[in-house]
C-alpha positions in Angstrom: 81.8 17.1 -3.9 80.2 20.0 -2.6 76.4 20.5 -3.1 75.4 23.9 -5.1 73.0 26.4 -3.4 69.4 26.2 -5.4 67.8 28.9 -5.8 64.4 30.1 -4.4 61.0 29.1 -5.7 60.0 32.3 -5.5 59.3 33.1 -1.4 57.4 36.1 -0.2 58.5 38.4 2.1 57.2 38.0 5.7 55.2 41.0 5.4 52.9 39.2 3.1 49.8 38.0 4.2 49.6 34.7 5.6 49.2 31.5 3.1 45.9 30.1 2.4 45.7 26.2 2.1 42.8 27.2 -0.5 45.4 29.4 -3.0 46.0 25.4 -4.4 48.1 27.2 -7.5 50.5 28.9 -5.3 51.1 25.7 -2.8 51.6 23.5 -5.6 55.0 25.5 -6.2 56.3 23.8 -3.0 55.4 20.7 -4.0 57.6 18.3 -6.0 56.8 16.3 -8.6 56.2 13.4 -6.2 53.9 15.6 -3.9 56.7 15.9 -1.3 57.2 19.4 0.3 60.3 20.8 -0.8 62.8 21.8 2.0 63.0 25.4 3.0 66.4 26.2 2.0 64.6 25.4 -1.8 61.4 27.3 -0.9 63.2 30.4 0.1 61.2 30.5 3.4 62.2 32.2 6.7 61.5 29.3 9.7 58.1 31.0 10.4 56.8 30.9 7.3 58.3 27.4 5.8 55.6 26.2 9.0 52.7 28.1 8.1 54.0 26.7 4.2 53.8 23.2 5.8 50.0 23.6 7.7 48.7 25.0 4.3 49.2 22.1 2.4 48.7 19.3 4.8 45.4 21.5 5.5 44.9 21.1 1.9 45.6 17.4 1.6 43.3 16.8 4.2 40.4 18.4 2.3 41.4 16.7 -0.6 42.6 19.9 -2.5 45.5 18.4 -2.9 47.3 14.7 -3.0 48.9 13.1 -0.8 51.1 11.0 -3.2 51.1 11.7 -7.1 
């Protein structure tokens, strides 16, 4: 049984400005319902930014912007 492509979350284009661990509306997108971060073939994200994706939000859970678990 093969798996089905998912489609993106709704990625930027790399020529967007970097992510901002603060923009807590826009991370929470990449976050699933259990507070994991979803995988980049989900997210849509080129390698570069799926890692700036990843320090954003683990930049945010530290400053308790955002959960760790939910």
């Amino acid at each position: 049984m093969a798996l089905k492509p998912t489609p993106g979350i709704g990625a930027k284009n790399c020529d967007d400005p970097k992510l901002d661990y603060k923009d807590l509306e826009y991370l929470g997108k990449f976050l699933t319902p259990q507070g994991q971060i979803v995988s980049r073939r989900r997210s849509g994200f080129c390698a570069q930014c799926q890692k700036e994706l990843k320090q954003a939000i683990k930049r945010a859970r530290h400053l308790s912007l955002l959960p760790f678990i939910v």
